[in-house]
Structure formats: C-alpha cells, structure tokens
N, C-alpha and C positions, 0 to 999 in steps of 0.2 A: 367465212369459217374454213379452216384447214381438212381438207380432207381425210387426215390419218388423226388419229387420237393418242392420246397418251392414259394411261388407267395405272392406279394402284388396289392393293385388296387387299384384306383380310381375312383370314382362311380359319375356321372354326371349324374341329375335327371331333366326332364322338365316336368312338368305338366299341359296339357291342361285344366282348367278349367271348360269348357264351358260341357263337358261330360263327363268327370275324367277318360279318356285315356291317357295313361303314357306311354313318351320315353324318353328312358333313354342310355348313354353310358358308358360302363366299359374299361376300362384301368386298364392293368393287366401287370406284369413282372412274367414270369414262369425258375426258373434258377435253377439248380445243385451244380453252383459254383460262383466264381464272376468273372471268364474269360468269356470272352465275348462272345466265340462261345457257351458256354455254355446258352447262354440267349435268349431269345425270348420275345420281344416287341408284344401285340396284343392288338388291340381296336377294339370291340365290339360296333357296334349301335343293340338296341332292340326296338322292338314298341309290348308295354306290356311287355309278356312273348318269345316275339318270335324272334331271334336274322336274321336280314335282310342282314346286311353287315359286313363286317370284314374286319380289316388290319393285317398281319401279317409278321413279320421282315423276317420271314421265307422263306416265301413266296416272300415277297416284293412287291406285289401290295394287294389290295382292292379283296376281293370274295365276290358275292349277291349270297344269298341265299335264297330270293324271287324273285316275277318279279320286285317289285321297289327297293330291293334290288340289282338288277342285273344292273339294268337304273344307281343305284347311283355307284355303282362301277365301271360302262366303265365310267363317267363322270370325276371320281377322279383321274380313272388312264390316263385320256389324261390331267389332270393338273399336269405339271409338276414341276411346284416352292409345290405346294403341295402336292405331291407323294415325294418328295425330302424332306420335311419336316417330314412328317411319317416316311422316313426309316430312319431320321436321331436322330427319337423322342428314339430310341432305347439307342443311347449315351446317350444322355440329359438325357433324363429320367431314364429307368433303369441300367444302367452300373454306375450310376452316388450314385446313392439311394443304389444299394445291394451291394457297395462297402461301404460302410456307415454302414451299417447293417450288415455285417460280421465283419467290426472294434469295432461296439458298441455291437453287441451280441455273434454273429452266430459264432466266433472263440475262443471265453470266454467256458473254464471249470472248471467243479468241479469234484475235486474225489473223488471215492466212499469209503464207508467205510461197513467190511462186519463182517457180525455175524455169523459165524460157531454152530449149533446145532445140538439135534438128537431130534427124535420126535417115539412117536408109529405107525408103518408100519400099514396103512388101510385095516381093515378084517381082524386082528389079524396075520397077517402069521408069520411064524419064520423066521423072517428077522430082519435087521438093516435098521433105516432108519437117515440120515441127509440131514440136509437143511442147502444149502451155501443163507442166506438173504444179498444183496448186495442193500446200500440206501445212497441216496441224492445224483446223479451224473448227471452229465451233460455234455456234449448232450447224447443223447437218444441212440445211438448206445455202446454197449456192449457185451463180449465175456464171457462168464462162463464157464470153464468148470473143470473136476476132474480128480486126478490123484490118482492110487492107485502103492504103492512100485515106485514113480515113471514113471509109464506106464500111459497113458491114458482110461481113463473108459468111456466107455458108455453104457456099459451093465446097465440096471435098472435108467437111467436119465431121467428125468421130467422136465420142467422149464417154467414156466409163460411167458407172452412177457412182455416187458417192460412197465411199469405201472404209468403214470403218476401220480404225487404229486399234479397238481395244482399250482405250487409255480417254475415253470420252471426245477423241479428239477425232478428224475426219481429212481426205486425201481424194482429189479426183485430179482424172488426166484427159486435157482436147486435144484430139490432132487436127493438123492443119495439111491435108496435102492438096498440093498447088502448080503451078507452070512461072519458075520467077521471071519478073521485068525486071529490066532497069532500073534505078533509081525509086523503086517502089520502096512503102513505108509498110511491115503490119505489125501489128499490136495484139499482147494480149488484152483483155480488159474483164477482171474480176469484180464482181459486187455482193459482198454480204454486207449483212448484218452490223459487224466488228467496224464496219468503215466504213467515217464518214462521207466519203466521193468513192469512185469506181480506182482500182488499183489498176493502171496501165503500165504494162513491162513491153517495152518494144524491142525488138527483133535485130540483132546486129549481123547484116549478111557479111562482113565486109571481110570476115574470115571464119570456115566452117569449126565448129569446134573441133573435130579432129586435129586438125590442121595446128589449131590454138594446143591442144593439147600437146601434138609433139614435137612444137618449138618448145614447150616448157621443161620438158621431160629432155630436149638436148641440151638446154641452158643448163640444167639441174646437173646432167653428165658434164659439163664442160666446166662448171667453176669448181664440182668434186673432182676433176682431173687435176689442173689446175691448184685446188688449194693443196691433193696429195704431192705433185710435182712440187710446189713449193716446202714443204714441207721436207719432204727429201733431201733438196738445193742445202738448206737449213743444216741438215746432220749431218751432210758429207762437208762440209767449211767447218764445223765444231770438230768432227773426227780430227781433219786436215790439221788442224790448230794443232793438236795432243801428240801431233809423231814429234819423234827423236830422229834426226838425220844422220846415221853414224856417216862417216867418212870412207868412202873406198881407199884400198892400199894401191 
C-alpha cells in the first residue's frame, strides 16, 4: 500500500444567519487504490472550526468528540436503518466515484522524454558534472538513476524531487558529478510506469556541448555570410548588364 493517499470530498455548508455561526459537514474518501479494503468512507460534522462527530468506515460506528458530540454519536449508533446506511454510504459513494476516477485519470500516462547534458561543477572543482533532465511524465512517481561501464553509480548523485508543471504533467533532474576515464560508458537509466523497459540515454563525451554548440553557431554565421556574399555577386553582374557605355571623345 502506497504511503501517501489521494481523497475527494464533499463539503455541506449551513449557515445560521441570526449570528453567522457556521456548521458544516465533510464527506471525504481517503484510498491508495480502488480496492476496497484499500478505502475509507468518513463524514465529519464541524460546528465552526471544531469537528464534534465522526463516521468512519473503519471504525464502523459514529465517535463524539465533544460532550454534544458524544450525545449525537450514541444516538446514531442505536439507529440502526441509519448506522446501516453510513456503512453502506462507503459502496455507494466512494467505491463507486474512485473507480471512475482511476478509469478517467489516475491510471492514464505519459512518458517522459530526457535530455542528457553536462554543465560546470559548482566551486570550480576538477570534476565532470552531468545532468540526466527527465520532463512531461506522468504520474508523479519516477526512478533515475546512472550507470557507469555498466555498473551502478552513486557516488557524486544529486536529484531534485519531482517537480510539478501545473499542467498535470511532472519534471525531475539527477546530477552526476564524477572524475572521467578513458573510454568509459555512463548512462542515464529512467523507469516509470509509461514504459515498457528502463529508458537509457547514454552519454556522448566525445565533444562537450559547449564546444557542440559553437561549431554550430559559426556554421550558422558562415553559410549567412556566404549566402549574403552570394547574393550581392548576383546584383552587381545584373547592375553590370544595364550600363550604357558612352564613348570618350
């Protein structure tokens, strides 16, 4: 069973007018999974901020937790067409809804897609540093991790938690700093959910991206040189064509 829960509610508001004292009932589903023992039914009555009585599946009767909360819980639990309702409010209602909501969401994904870089190690040390960027996946649970020649690394790893997008989608980042060898291999190696096998992105030292970047950035200056120089050649030979040669006297 998952340690974190996911819960929906329903929120029942009454509002005394006469002195603007507020009591209100929540209805909630707390579940792991959409099996059933996995779920927990509870309704909450509150007068203001302060919760009086409780039903809970769990439990299976009514607890007060004031003195008129206490009054109203042995009253509920010697009704029994309505203590029979409560425990049955668990089917109906959340068994019913969070099977709904793992068909419509909570069993839908997206897989990630990752970006292998290096970056300058922080405080100048003589090191190597990469970053496995792994972005747009979904659900929220994810494995990163690195392998070097094969083996497993953890010496010198860092890794953010997973980072919401806002957009239901998720973003985490491992660093990698290291001492390079020779002819060494490392790898990143991602595993969700979205993917059938482990996603391995390996590591191309053979030239730093820097490096990568600003042969591309002079290529890019050198054929827009190039096509403007040609270009030019072009209109001074069209001009050339169009003179009149008068004759000197």
């Amino acid at each position: 069973m998952a340690s974190s829960f996911l819960l929906f509610s329903l929120l029942f508001i009454g509002l005394h007018a006469a002195d603007g004292f507020m009591e209100f009932v929540v209805t909630r589903c707390v579940f792991n999974s959409s099996d059933p023992k996995d779920i927990e039914f509870i309704q909450s009555y509150y007068y203001n901020k302060l919760e009086y009585t409780r039903f809970s599946s769990s439990v299976g009767k009514f607890v007060g937790f004031t003195e008129h909360g206490v009054k109203n819980a042995e009253y509920w639990n010697n009704n029994p067409s309505f203590l029979a309702q409560m425990k049955a409010a668990k089917e109906r209602y959340c068994v019913h809804n969070i099977q709904i909501d793992y068909d419509a969401v909570l069993t839908k994904s997206a897989p990630p897609y990752v970006r292998l870089h290096s970056v300058t190690p922080p405080g100048g040390k003589d090191s190597s540093m990469l970053v496995c960027s792994v972005f747009d996946f979904y659900p929220q649970k994810i494995i990163v991790r690195w392998l070097r020649d094969g083996e497993p690394e953890t010496a010198g790893v860092t890794s953010t938690d997973e980072l919401a997008d806002g957009d239901w989608y998720y973003q985490v980042h491992s660093h990698l700093e290291y001492k390079p060898r020779s002819g060494e291999k490392i790898s990143c190696v991602v595993e969700h959910m979205s993917l059938s096998k482990p996603l391995v992105t390996d590591w191309d030292p053979s030239m730093p991206e820097s490096e990568r970047n600003k042969i591309a950035i002079g290529a890019s200056g050198l054929i827009l040189g190039l096509t403007l120089s040609l270009a030019g050649f072009i209109y001074y030979k069209r001009k050339a064509r169009g003179r009149i040669l008068v004759p000197s006297n």
